[in-house]
Structures are given as C-alpha cells and as structure tokens.
C-alpha positions, 0 to 999 in steps of 0.5 A: 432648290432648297441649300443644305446646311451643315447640321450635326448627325450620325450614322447608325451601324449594325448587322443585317438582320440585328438591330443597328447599334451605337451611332457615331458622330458627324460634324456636316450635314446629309450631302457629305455623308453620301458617298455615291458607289456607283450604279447597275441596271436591271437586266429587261426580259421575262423572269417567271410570272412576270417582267423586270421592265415598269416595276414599281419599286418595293425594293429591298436588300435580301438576307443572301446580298442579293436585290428583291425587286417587285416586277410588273405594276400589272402583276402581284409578283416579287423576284430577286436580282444580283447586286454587283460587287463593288469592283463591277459598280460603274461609279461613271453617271452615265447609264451607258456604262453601268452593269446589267444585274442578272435575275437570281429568282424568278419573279413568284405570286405573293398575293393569291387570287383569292388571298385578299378583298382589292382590285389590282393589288399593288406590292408597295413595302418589303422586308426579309427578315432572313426566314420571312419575307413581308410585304406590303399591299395596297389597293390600287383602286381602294379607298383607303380603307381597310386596303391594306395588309401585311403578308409573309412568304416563307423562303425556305418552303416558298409559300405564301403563309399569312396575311395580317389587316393593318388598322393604322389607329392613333387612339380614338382617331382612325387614320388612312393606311395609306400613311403608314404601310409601306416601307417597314424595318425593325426598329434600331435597338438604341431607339427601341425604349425611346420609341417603345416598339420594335418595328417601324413604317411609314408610307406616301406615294400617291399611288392609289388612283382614288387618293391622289395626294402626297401625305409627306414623310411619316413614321409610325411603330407597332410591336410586332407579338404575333403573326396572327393579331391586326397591326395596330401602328402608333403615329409618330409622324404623319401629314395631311393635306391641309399641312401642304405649303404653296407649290410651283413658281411662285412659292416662296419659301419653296415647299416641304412636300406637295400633291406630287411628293412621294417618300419611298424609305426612311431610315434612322442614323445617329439622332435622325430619320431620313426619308428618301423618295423625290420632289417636284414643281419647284419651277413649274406647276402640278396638272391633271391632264392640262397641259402635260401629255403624260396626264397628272403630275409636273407640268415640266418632266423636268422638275422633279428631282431625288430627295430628301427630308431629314428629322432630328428624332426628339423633334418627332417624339417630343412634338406636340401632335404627330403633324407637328415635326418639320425637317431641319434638313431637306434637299435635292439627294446628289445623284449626279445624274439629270432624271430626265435624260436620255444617254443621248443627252435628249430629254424625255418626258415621264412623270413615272421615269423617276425615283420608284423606290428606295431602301436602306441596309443597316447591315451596309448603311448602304442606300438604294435608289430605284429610278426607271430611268433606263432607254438604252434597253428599251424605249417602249418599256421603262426599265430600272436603274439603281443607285446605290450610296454608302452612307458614311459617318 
C-alpha cells in the first residue's frame, strides 16, 4: 500500500448548519488527524416501507444528531437512526462489541411512482439543511444521461415537494452526471469567493449497471438561487477513463483509483479537500465473472481497503484543465479493522461488504464510514457497521 507522508493541512471548524470558518494549522498528514470514536451497528429489522439490512449508503448527520440512512437498495426510501453518545461508542475494532443503533424514523418514499423518468432509481446523495432534506437520485440502469436529479422533502410536513434536472455542464462540454451528483454540502465560507459558489458536489461509485467505471474523486460547485431552475454545476475536478493508471500486481507505482474505486464524500479542512470511499487491486486483479464467484469486482475479497485521496485546494483551482489535479496524499484510512472479516476471524468473500458510504459534519469534524461488514445479526443479509472518526487538528 501507498505510505502516508507528513504533509501540512488543517482542519475547518463550524456549526451544523453554517458554513465552516477559519482552518486551523496542522503540522502531520491525514493519518494523524484521525482520531477513531469508536463504532455502532445498525440495528436488522423492518422499519416502515423498507429494511435496515443491504443499504447503500446516502448516509448523512441530521440536523437533530441523529443518522439518515438510505435502506434497502431495492427501495427508494430514507429513514433515520440513533447515533450513540460517545460514552456508549465501542472504541473495541471488534464488531461483537459495538452497539446497536435504534431506528428513530421509519424508513419513507422519496421518489414518488411517477415522480421522475428512471428505472429503479437509486437514493446515492443527502443533506438536510435543517428544513429540507435533499437528495440525489440516480438511475440504476440509465445511460447516464439526463439520470439524475435533486429533490427535497420537507420535514416538518414530510412531503416530498420538488425535483430539480441536474445538467452537469462545463461550458460547451457536456459531462456524465454520473461525475458530479452524489454527495453535496454547502460550501465552507472561507472558500466561497475562491470557488465562486456556494454549494458543492461530487460523485464516483460504479453503481449504474450500464457505467461501470470508476471516474475518480471530483468536485464540481453551483449556486444554489432557486428551488425551481436546472442544476447548472461547474467542474473543478473530475476524471475520465482515460485518466486511470495500471491496476493489479504488476502496477508500479500502484495506482490513484481504478475500474473498481469508488468516492462516497469529500469534504474540505484547512487548504485541502479529501474524498473518502475505498480502493482495491493493489495485490490481485479486477474481473467480471471470471474467476470471482461473487461476479465483477476484485478477483481476491480481499484487496480492497477504506481510503483516501487527499488535494491541496490551489492545486484543483489553479489546475490547467478540471483533469488535471493529483492527490498529494492518498492511502489506506486506518480503520483498524480487516473488511473482509468475520468476528470469527473467518473470512468472507463480498465485493459489496465494503465501504458503502461516508459523510462528514462540519458541525463535529466527525467522519463517517459506512461498511456492511456486520454477520453477527445476520448471514443472509448485510447489515451496516459505522465508523465514526473525529478529525482533529
């Protein structure tokens, strides 16, 4: 695995629902800046519409401290859960011991049958802004193109009330949403002048079935004027296929990102944007239905970790073209914990048994890590564990 190096950052601090504020210095790189909390389960069982059990990820802190949590991939539902005070956190990288997180809001439809033009829609982006809360929606077998939107569902009267197209233009060049709309937050306000917007979003989770590829981290901005007009988002960053290194054991140097990559956040501290998600074949090899029973993927289960790519801010807005940026950092996150494990020691094979999801609070500086990782509830089903970091400055 790539080593980390001790590169300067910082970390950005600010309310829940305000735009962080002034970063303060580091002097060590990403590895020292997190402090792992400790972990919780989500509690299997069916919670309203749907389950708790196969989510995939769309994960995010609620403006009450509680969890959002998107359930089964076969729904179109979000619900909400408990996070545990940090006294009852299991700081223990045994899944035995962590707590189990009780539903608080029974899993609702967002996505009315008639609400928007995609087969089996897929929730993969939320925020609640503390009135609102939006989401992102991607089509599960779409092309890509015109796939995707951004809607709201007011909380207080718990109705759905808006969906909004998401162009994904970069002047005269039209990109793949698939790039831009997954995660969203509003941009820190010591940023905004620099990057012009006041909202950003970024995307790369190889989960349509007619786009299988991994794009790599990105980031793109929009102003966010009215609830009514397209998303227009500007590409600051973002990847295409072409722009992917050698995979598998015989890449040297090992590889940025790959077919099998996958960025769930990104977030900014002090002078840098990280995206967090995970990372594979560094040992082995990608297949489709070869020589791994478990079909496309990592040809070992085993080869895939919790990562991290890491930016420096001017090295994105100053970059020559939005393909142009590299990650000064990147690596393994130090979770502790071997994904692929059972409690048992035993180990499993599941491509989708890795990291599903990720978000971060500005409000906390807390990060997030969704793996489905859980076999102690259930073998049949893959229930979520969430790992939850302090970022620290």
């Amino acid at each position: 695995m790539p080593s980390y190096s001790d590169i300067p950052g910082g970390v950005i601090r600010g309310g829940r629902f305000g735009p962080p504020e002034v970063p303060t210095p580091d002097p060590g790189g990403f590895k020292t800046q997190l402090n792992y909390l400790g972990g919780f389960r989500i509690r299997k069982g069916n919670y309203g519409i749907s389950r708790s059990t196969n989510s995939p990820g769309g994960l995010h802190v609620a403006s009450d401290g509680n969890l959002w949590l998107v359930g089964h991939s076969n729904d179109r539902a979000i619900g909400k859960f408990q996070i545990p005070a940090d006294s009852a956190l299991s700081p223990s990288h045994s899944i035995a011991d962590m707590p189990l997180s009780d539903n608080v809001l029974p899993f609702f439809t967002v996505i009315p049958a008639a609400g928007i033009p995609t087969v089996n829609p897929r929730i993969v982006g939320t925020y609640d802004d503390g009135t609102r809360l939006r989401y992102h929606i991607q089509d599960f077998y779409g092309d890509g193109s015109n796939t995707y939107n951004h809607g709201y569902y007011t909380i207080a009267s718990e109705a759905v009330t808006d969906f909004r197209d998401i162009n994904a233009q970069d002047g005269a060049l039209e990109l793949n949403p698939e790039k831009a709309a997954g995660w969203m937050y509003p941009v820190p306000s010591a940023l905004v002048s620099t990057l012009g917007s006041t909202w950003y979003m970024g995307h790369s989770n190889t989960l349509s079935r007619t786009i299988r590829h991994s794009f790599g981290p990105s980031l793109f901005t929009w102003n966010g004027n009215s609830d009514l007009d397209p998303i227009d988002p500007q590409a600051l960053m973002y990847f295409e296929v072409d722009d992917l290194g050698p995979y598998g054991a015989t890449a040297s140097p090992p590889q940025l990102w790959n077919q099998v990559s996958k960025a769930y956040t990104g977030f900014f501290f002090g002078g840098d944007y990280v995206c967090v998600g995970m990372n594979g074949a560094y040992n082995s090899a990608i297949d489709y239905k070869i020589s791994n029973p478990q079909g496309w993927g990592i040809a070992d289960p085993d080869d895939q970790y919790p990562y991290f790519w890491r930016f420096g801010n001017s090295d994105i807005t100053g970059a020559a073209t939005p393909r142009s940026p590299r990650p000064f950092e990147h690596g393994e996150l130090p979770t502790g914990v071997a994904p692929m494990t059972n409690s048992d020691g035993s180990s499993f094979s599941s491509r989708a048994d890795s990291v599903v999801g990720a978000t971060f609070d500005y409000g906390t500086n807390r990060l997030y890590v969704q793996m489905r990782t859980d076999k102690i509830q259930t073998t049949a089903e893959q229930s979520s564990v969430i790992y939850v970091f302090e970022v620290t400055a």
